[in-house]
C-alpha positions as CSV (number, residue, x, y, z in Angstrom):
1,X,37.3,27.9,-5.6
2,X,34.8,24.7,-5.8
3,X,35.0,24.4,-2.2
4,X,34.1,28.3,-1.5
5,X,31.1,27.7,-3.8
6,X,30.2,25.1,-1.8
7,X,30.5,26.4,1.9
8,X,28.6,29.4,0.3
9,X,26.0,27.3,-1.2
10,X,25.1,25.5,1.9
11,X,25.0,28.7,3.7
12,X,22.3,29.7,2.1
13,X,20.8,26.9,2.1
14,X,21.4,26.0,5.8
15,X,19.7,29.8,6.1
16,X,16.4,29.0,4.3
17,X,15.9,25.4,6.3
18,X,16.4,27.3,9.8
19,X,13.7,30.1,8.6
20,X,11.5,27.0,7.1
21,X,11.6,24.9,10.2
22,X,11.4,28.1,12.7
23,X,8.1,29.2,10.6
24,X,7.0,25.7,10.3
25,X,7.7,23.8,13.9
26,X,9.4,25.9,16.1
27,X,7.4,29.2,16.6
28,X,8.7,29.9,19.8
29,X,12.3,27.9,19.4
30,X,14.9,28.6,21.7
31,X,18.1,30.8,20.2
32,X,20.6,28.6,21.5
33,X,18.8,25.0,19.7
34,X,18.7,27.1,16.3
35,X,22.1,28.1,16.6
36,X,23.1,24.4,17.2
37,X,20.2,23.0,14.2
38,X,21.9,26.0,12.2
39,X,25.0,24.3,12.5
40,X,24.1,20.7,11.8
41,X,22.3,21.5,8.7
42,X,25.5,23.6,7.2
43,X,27.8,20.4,8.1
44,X,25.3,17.8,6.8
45,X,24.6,20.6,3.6
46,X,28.2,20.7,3.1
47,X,28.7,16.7,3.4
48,X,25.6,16.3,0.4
49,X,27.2,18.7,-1.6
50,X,30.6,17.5,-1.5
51,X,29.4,14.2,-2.2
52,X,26.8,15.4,-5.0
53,X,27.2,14.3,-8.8
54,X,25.0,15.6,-11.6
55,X,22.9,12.5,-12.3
56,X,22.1,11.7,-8.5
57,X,21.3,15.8,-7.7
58,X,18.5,14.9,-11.2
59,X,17.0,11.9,-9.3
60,X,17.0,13.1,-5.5
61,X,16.0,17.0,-7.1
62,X,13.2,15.4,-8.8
63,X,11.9,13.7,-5.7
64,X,12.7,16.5,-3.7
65,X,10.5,18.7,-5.7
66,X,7.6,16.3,-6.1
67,X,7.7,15.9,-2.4
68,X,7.6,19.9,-1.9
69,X,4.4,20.0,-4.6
70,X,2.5,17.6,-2.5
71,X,2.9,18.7,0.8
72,X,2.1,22.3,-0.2
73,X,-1.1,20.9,-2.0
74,X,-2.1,18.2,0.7
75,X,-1.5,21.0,3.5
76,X,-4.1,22.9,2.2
77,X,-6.1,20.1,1.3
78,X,-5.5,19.2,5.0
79,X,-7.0,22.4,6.5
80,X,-10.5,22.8,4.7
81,X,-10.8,20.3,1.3
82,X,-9.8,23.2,-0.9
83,X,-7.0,24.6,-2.9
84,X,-7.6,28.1,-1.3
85,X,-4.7,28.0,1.0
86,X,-1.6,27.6,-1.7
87,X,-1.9,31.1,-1.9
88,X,-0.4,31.6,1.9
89,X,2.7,33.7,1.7
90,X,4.9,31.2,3.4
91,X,4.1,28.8,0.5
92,X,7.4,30.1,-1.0
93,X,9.5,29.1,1.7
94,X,7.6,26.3,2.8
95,X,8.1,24.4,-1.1
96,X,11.6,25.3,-0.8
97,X,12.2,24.2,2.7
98,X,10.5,20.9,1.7
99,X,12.5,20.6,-1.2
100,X,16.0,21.0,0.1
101,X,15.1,19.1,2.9
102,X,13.7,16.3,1.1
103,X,16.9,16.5,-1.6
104,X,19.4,16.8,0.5
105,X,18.1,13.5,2.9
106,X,17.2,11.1,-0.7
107,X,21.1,12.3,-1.7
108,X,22.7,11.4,1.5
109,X,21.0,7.9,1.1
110,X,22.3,7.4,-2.2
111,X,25.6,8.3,-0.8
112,X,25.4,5.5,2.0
113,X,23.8,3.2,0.3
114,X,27.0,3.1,-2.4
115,X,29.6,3.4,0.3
116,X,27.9,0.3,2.0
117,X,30.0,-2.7,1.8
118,X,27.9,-6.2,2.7
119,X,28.8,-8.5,4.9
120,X,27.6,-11.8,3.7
121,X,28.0,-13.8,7.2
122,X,25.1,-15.7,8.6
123,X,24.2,-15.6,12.1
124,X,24.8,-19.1,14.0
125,X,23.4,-20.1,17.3
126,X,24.6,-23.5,18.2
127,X,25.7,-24.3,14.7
128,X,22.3,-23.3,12.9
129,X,22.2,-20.7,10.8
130,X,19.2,-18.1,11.1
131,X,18.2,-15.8,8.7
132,X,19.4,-17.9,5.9
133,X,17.9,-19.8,2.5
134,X,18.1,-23.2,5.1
135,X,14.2,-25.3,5.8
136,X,15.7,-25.1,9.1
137,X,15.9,-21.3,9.4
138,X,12.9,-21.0,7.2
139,X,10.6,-23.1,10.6
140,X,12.3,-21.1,13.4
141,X,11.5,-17.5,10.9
142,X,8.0,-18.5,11.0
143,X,8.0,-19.9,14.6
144,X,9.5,-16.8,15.8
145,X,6.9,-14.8,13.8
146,X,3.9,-16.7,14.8
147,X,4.9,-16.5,18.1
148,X,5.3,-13.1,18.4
149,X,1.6,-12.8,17.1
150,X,0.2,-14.8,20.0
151,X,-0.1,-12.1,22.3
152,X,-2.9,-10.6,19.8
153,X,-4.9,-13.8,19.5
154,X,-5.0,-14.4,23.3
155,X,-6.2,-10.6,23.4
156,X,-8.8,-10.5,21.3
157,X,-10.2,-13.7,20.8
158,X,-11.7,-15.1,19.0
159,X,-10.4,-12.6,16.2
160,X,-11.5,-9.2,15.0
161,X,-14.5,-8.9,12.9
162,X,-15.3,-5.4,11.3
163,X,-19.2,-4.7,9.0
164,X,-17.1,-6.4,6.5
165,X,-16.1,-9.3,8.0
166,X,-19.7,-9.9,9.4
167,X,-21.0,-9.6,6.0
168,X,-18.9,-12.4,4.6
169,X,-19.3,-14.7,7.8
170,X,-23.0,-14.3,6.7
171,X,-22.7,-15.4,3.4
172,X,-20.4,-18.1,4.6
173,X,-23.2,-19.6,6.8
174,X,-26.0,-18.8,4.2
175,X,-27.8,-16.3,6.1
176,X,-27.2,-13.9,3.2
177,X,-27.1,-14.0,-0.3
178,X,-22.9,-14.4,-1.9
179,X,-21.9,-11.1,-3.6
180,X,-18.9,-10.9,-5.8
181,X,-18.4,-7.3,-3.7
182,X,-16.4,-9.1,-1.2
183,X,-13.7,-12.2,-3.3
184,X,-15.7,-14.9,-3.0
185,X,-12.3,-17.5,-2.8
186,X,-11.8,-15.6,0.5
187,X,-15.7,-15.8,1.8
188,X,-15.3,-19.8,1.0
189,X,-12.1,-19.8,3.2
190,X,-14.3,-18.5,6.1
191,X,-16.7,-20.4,4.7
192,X,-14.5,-23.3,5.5
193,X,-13.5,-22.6,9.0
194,X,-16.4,-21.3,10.5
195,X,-18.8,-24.2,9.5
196,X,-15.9,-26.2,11.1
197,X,-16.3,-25.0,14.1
198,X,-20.1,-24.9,13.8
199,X,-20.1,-28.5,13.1
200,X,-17.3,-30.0,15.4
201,X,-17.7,-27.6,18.5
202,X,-21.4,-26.3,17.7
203,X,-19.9,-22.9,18.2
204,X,-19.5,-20.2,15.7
205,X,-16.4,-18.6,17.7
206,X,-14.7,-21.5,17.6
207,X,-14.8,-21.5,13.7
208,X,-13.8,-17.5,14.0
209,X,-10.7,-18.7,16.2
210,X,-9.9,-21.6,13.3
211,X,-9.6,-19.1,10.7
212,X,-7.7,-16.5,12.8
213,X,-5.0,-18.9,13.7
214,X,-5.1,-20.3,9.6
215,X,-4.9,-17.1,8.9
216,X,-1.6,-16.5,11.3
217,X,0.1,-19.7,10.4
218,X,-0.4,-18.5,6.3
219,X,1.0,-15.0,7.0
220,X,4.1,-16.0,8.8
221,X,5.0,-18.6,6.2
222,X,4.7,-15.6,3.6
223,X,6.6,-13.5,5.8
224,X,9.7,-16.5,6.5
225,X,9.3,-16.8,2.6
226,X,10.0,-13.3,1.9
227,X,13.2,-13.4,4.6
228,X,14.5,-16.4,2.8
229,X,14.0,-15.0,-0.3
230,X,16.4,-11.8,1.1
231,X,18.8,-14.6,2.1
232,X,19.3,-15.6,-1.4
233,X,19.4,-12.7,-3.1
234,X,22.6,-11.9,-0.5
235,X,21.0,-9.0,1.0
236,X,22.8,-7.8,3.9
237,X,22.3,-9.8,7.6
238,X,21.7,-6.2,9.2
239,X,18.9,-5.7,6.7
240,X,17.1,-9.3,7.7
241,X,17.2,-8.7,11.1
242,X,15.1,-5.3,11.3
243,X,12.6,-7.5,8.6
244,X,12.4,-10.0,10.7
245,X,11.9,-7.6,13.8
246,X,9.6,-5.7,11.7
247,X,7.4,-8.7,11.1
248,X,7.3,-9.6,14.3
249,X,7.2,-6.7,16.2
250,X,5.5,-3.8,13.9
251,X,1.9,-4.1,15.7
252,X,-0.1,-3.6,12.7
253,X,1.5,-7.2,11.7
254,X,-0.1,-8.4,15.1
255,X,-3.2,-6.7,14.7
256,X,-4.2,-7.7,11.6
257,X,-3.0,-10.7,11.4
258,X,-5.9,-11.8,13.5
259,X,-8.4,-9.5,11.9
260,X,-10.3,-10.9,9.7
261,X,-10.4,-9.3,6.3
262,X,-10.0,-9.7,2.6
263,X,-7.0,-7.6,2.7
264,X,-4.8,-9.5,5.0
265,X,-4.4,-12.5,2.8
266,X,-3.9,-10.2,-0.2
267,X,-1.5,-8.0,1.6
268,X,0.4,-11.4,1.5
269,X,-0.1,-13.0,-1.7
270,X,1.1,-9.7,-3.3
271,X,4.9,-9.9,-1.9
272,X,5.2,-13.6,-3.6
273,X,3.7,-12.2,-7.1
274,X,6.6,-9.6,-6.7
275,X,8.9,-12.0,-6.1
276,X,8.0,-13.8,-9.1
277,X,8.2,-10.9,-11.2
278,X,11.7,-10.7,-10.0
279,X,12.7,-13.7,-11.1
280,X,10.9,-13.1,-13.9
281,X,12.5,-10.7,-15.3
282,X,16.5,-11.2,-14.2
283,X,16.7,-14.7,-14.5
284,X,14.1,-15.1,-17.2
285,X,15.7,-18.1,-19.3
286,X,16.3,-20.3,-16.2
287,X,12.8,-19.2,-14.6
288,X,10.3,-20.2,-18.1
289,X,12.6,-23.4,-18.3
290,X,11.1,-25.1,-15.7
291,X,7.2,-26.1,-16.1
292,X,7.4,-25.6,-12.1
293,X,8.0,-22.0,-12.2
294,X,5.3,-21.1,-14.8
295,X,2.9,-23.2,-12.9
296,X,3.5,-21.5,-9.5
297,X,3.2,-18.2,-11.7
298,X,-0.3,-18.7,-12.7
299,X,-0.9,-20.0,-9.2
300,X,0.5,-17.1,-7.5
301,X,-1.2,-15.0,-10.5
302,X,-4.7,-16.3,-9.9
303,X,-4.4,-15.8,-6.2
304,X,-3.6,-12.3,-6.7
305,X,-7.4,-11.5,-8.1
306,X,-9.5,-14.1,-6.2
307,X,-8.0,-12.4,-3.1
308,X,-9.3,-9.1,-3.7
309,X,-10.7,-7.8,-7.1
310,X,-8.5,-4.5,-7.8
311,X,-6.0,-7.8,-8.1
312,X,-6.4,-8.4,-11.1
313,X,-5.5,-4.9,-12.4
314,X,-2.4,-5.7,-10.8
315,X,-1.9,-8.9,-13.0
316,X,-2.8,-7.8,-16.2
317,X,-1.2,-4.4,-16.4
318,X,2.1,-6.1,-15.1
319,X,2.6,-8.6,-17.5
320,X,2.0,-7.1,-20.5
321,X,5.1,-4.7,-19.9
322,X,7.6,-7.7,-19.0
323,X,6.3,-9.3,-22.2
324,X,7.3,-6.3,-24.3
325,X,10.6,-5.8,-22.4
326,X,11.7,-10.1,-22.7
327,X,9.8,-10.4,-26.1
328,X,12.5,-13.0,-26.8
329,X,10.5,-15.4,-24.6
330,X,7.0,-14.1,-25.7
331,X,5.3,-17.7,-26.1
332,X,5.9,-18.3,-22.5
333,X,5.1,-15.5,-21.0
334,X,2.0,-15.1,-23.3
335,X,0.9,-18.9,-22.1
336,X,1.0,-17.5,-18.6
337,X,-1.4,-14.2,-19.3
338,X,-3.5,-16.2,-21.3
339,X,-3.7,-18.7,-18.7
340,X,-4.5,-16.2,-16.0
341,X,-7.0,-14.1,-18.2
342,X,-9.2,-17.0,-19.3
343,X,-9.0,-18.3,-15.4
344,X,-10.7,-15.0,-14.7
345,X,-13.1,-14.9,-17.7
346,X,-14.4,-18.4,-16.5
347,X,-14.7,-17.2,-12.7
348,X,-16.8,-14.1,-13.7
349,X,-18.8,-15.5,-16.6
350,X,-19.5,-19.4,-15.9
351,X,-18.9,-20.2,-12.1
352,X,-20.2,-16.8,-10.8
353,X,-23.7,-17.0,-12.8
354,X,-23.7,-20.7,-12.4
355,X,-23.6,-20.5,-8.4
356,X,-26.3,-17.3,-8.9
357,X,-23.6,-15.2,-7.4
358,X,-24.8,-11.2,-7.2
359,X,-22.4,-8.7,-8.5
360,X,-21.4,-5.7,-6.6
361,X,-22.2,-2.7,-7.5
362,X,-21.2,-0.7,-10.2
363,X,-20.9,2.8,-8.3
364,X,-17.1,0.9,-6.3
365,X,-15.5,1.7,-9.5
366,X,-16.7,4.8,-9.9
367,X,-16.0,6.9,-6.5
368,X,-14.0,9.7,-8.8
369,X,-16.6,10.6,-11.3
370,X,-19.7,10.8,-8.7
371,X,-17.6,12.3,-6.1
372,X,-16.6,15.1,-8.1
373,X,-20.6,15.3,-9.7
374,X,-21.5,15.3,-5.9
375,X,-19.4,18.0,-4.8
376,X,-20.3,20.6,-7.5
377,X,-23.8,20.0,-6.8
378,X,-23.1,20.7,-2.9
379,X,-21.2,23.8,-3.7
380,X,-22.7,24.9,-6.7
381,X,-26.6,24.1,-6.8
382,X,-27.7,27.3,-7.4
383,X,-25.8,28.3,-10.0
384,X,-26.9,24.8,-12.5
385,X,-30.0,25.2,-14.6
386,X,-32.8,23.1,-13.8
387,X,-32.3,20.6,-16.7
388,X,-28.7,19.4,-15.6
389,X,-29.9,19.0,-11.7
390,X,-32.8,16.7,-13.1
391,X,-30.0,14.9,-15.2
392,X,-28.1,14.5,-12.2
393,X,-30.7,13.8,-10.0
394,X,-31.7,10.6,-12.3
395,X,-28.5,8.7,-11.3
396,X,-29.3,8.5,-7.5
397,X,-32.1,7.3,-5.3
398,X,-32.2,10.5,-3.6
399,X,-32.4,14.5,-4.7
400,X,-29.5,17.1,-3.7
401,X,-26.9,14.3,-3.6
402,X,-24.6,16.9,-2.8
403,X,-26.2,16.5,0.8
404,X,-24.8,13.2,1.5
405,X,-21.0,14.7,-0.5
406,X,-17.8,13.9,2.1
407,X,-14.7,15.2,0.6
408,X,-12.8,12.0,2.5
409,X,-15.1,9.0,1.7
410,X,-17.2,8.4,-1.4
411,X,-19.5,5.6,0.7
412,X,-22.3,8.1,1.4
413,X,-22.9,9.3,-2.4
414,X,-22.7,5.5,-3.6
415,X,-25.0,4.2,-1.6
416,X,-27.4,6.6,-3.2
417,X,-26.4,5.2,-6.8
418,X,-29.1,4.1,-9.0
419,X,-27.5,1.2,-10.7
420,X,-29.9,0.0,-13.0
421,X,-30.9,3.5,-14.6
422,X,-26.6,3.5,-15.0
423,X,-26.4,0.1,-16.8
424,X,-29.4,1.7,-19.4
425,X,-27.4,5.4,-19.7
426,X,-24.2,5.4,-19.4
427,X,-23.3,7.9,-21.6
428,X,-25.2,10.5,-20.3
429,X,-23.3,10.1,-17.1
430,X,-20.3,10.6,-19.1
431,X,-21.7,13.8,-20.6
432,X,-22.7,15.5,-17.3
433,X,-19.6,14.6,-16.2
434,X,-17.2,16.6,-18.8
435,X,-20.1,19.2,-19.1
436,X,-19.5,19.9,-15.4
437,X,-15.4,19.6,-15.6
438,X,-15.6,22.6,-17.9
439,X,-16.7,24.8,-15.4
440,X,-15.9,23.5,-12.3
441,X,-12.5,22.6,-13.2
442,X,-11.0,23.1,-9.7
443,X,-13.7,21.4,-7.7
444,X,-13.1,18.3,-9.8
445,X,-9.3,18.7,-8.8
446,X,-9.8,19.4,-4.8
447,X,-12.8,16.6,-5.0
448,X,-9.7,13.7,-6.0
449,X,-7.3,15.5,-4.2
450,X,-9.5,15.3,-1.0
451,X,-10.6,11.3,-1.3
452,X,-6.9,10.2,-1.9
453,X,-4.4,12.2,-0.6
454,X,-4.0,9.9,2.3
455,X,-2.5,7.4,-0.1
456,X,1.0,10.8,-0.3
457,X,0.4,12.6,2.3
458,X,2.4,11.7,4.8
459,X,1.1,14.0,7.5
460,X,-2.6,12.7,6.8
461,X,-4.1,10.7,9.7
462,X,-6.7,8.2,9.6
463,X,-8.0,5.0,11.8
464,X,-5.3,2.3,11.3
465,X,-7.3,-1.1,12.9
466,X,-10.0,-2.2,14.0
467,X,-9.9,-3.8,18.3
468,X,-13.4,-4.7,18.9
469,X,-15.4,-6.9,17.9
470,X,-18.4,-5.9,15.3
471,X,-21.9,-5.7,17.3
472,X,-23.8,-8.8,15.4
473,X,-27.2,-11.2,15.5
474,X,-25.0,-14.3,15.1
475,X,-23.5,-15.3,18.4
476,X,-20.0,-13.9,17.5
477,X,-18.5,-12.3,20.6
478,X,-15.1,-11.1,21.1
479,X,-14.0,-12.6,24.8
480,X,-10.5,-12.2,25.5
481,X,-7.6,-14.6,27.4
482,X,-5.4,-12.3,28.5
483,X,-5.5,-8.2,28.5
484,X,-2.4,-6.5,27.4
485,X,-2.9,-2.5,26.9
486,X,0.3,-2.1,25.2
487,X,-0.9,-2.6,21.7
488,X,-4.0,-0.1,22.3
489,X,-0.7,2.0,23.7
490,X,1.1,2.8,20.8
491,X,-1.5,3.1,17.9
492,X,-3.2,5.8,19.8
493,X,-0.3,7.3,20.7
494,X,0.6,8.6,16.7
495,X,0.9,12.0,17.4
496,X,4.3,11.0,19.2
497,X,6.9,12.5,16.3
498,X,8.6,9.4,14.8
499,X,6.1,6.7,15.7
500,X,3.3,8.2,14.0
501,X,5.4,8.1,10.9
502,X,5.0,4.4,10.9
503,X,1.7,4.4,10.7
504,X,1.6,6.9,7.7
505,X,0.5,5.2,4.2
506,X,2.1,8.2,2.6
507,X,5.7,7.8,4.5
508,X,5.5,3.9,2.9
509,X,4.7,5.3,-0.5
510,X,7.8,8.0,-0.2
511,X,10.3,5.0,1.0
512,X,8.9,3.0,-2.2
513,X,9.5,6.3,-4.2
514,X,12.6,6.5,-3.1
515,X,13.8,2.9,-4.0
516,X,13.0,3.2,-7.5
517,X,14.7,6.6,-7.7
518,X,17.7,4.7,-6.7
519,X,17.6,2.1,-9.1
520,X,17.1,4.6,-11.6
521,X,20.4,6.6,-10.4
522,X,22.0,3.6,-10.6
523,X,20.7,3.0,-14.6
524,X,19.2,-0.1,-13.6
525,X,15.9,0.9,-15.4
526,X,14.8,-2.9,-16.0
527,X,13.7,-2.3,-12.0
528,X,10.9,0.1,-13.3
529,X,9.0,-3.5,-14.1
530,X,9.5,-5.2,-10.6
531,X,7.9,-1.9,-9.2
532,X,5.1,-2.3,-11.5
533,X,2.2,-4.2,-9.2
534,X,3.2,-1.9,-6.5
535,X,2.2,1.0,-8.5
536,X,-0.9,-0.1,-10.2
537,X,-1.8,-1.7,-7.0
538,X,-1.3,1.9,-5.5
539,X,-3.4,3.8,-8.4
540,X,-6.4,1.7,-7.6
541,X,-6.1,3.1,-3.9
542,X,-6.2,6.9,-5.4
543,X,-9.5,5.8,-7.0
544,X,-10.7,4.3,-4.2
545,X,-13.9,5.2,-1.8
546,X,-12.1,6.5,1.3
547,X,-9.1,9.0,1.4
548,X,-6.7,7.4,3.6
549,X,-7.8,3.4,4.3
550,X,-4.4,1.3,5.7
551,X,-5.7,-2.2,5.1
552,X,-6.2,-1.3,1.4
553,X,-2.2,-0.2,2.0
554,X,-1.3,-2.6,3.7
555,X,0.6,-4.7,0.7
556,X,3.0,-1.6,0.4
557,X,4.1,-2.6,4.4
558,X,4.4,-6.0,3.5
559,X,6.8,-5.7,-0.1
560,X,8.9,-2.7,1.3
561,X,11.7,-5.1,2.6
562,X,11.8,-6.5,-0.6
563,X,12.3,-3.4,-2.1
564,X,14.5,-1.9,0.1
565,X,16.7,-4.6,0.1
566,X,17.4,-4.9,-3.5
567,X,18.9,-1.8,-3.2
568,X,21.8,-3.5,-1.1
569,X,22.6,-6.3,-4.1
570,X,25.4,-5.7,-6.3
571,X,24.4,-5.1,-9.5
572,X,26.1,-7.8,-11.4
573,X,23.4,-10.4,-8.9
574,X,20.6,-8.2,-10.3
575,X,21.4,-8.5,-13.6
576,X,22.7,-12.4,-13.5
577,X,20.1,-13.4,-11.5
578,X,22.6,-15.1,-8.5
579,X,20.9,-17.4,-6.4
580,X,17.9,-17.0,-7.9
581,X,15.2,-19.9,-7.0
582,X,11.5,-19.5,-6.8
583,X,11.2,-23.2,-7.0
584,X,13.0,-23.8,-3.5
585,X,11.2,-20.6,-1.8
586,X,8.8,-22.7,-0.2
């Protein structure tokens, strides 16, 4: 009777994914491929429900449903920066479709995830093991990595240099004033190499080229560190092999790797804090025993924030929670916050006003509030009263701010921000801001839908990296060894189904959703707080200025092996914290 129900069952639902992807894809679909899709989908529908159990149909129903709400909601973002189009007929279909699709996948991975049985063999060329917790295997991981990245730095020597990179190689020469709007730790690391190569080759492309290839040498160790790190917490050999390929090979790893931003340095520190949140919190007692290990924590911690600022929210809204959770050891972990926080008090409050260091401006935290402020005026100017348009209008350097409103990027309404009249009124602000939620309720809504659905979407599209070289007054000049296309090949080339999914900040963000929905299956809730700076790091890209930016991303590339391999450890290594070392990492 169970297995009539369930033939029936996936029937019907086999029925409603052929009508969803005819109506969605396939307009003009061929009878014959539907009848064979039609056929796949019962058998795989049948397989999931055979295999289905009441607490993993919660988890992957959950996700499935979240997944159908946001693509219904994005779509129409997608089309014209409104809600207007979730009223579409289709909709129906189109959530359900979404949702059994995305269900029955997130299910069948459960499913093959707990039939997988590990295989915990090395590979050994010539009696050295690769891919293992060995120094030796460690070198030829980075070798192989760096290596692989050469192609990039021969092609677009001396390195690639964006607005924002020029901006901080001017501060790093003192042709500009330092601004705290760009980490100052990172501008004194250009600082470092590009005076270098001022002073010892009296050329300013040489010092570009000296920090490209520090920069590659530091992002390859991080990368080996993170493979070893696998090797020790046992994760399958299969699994390191596609991380290492990925590392090498994924050409966004190339790219930026000799691009020089903030965000390339940070998308690296971020897997080690990770990493020591992991230990952290599974092998707690052995980890605070050592002085080592709560030094390298505050190290690793510090580095988090002087690499970029939103790194900091990262740091402090992580620790807090493992605190609560392993209040046994709370003097320990305590020292370590405290440690980190007063680090960051003195930064801010001594060194930066010591070194007359300029703040940046107050408007990059608020891209939200004036985005939404911006996009009722532009819509809705005629219909405010004089008095709030003057109350507005006292916040920018311009009138009709709503003129300069882009639903995608909040740059354009900041730049108009009148700081100083801010820092003497910000209350008012506040007030015009919930007097105009009240009425324009669902332009407030499409305005933050609009400037962050890139970060979910997975369909949304934006530039991914930058190839040339930043027109500039200072001599830098981008004058390639060798010219290889194939790079410039297969980022423009992301309409291609498949490949442009890895390229898609919201496909990352899905994977990540779907790790911790595994973890949760499997009761392992303690995970929750290893997926913490992910997260956080993730709700400071939703508040962000521009909708869909990869670099800010980019740390959620560089920690998804790490969290899609912890899926593949036996629990009992989790939750004993088996050959668990962050002092022999390095």
């Amino acid at each position: 009777m169970k297995k009539y129900k369930n033939n029936i069952l996936s029937l019907i639902l086999a029925l409603i994914l052929i009508v969803f992807i005819w109506k969605k894809f396939l307009l003009d679909g061929n009878t014959i491929i539907f009848v064979l899709i039609f056929i796949a989908l019962y058998n795989f529908l049948k397989k999931v429900i055979k295999e289905e159990n009441k607490r993993k149909f919660i988890i992957s129903g959950i996700i499935g449903i979240m997944f159908g709400i946001i693509e219904i909601v994005c779509t129409s973002i997608d089309t014209d920066y409104t809600l207007n189009n979730i009223l579409n007929k289709w909709n129906i279909l189109n959530f359900a479709g979404y949702t059994i699709l995305a269900w029955s996948l997130i299910s069948w991975i459960y499913t093959k995830i707990e039939e997988y049985k590990p295989e915990l063999k090395n590979i050994k060329i010539k009696n050295i093991e690769i891919l293992s917790t060995g120094k030796i295997s460690f070198i030829i991981n980075m070798m192989l990595i760096l290596v692989s990245w050469l192609p990039y730095f021969l092609r677009y020597y001396p390195g690639l240099l964006t607005a924002d990179s020029c901006t901080q190689i001017s501060q790093a020469i003192g042709a500009s004033a330092l601004s705290s709007h760009h980490p100052i730790f990172h501008t004194a690391l250009i600082s470092i190499f590009v005076n270098m190569g001022r002073a010892i080759f009296n050329n300013i492309n040489t010092g570009v080229a000296l920090y490209t290839i520090f920069q590659m040498i530091i992002m390859s160790m991080i990368f080996s560190i993170v493979l070893r790190y696998l090797a020790k917490k046992e994760v399958p050999v299969f699994l390191r092999v596609i991380t290492l390929l990925y590392y090498m090979l994924y050409p966004i790893n190339g790219l930026f790797s000799v691009t020089m931003w903030k965000d390339i340095l940070f998308a690296g520190i971020v897997p080690i804090f990770i990493i020591q949140c992991i230990e952290l919190v599974f092998n707690t007692e052995n980890f605070l025993s050592k002085k080592k290990n709560i030094v390298i924590y505050i190290i690793v911690g510090v580095l988090t924030f002087l690499l970029r600022n939103n790194g900091i929210y990262i740091v402090i809204l992580t620790i807090p929670f493992i605190l609560i959770v392993q209040k046994k050891y709370w003097k320990k972990i305590l020292l370590m916050f405290a440690s980190i926080l007063i680090i960051n008090f003195v930064i801010n409050n001594v060194i930066f006003p010591f070194l007359n260091i300029k703040k940046g401006s107050i408007a990059e935290m608020l891209s939200i509030p004036l985005q939404q402020i911006a996009r009722v005026e532009k819509y809705h100017r005629e219909e405010l009263d004089k008095e709030t348009i003057e109350q507005i209008n006292r916040y920018f350097n311009c009138t009709n701010i709503g003129d300069n409103y882009n639903p995608i990027i909040s740059d354009p309404v900041k730049s108009e921000f009148n700081n100083e009249y801010f820092n003497e009124n910000k209350v008012d602000l506040i007030k015009i801001w919930l007097k105009l939620m009240k009425s324009y309720f669902k332009d407030y809504v499409e305005s933050f839908i609009s400037n962050s659905y890139g970060y979910y979407y997975p369909e949304a599209t934006h530039w991914v990296a930058n190839r040339i070289m930043e027109p500039n007054n200072m001599g830098l000049e981008q004058t390639p060894i060798i010219q290889i296309n194939l790079v410039d090949f297969l980022i423009e080339k992301r309409d291609i189904p498949l490949i442009s999914m890895f390229f898609s900040i919201g496909t990352a963000f899905w994977m990540i959703i779907i790790c911790l929905g595994y973890k949760i299956y499997k009761k392992e809730s303690k995970n929750i707080l290893i997926y913490l700076p992910i997260f956080i790091l993730w709700l400071t890209l939703i508040a962000s200025p521009v909708f869909c930016e990869y670099r800010y991303a980019y740390p959620m590339f560089t920690t998804l092996p790490i969290y899609i391999g912890l899926n593949f450890i036996e629990r009992k290594e989790i939750l004993n914290g088996k050959n668990s070392s962050v002092n022999t990492m390095l």
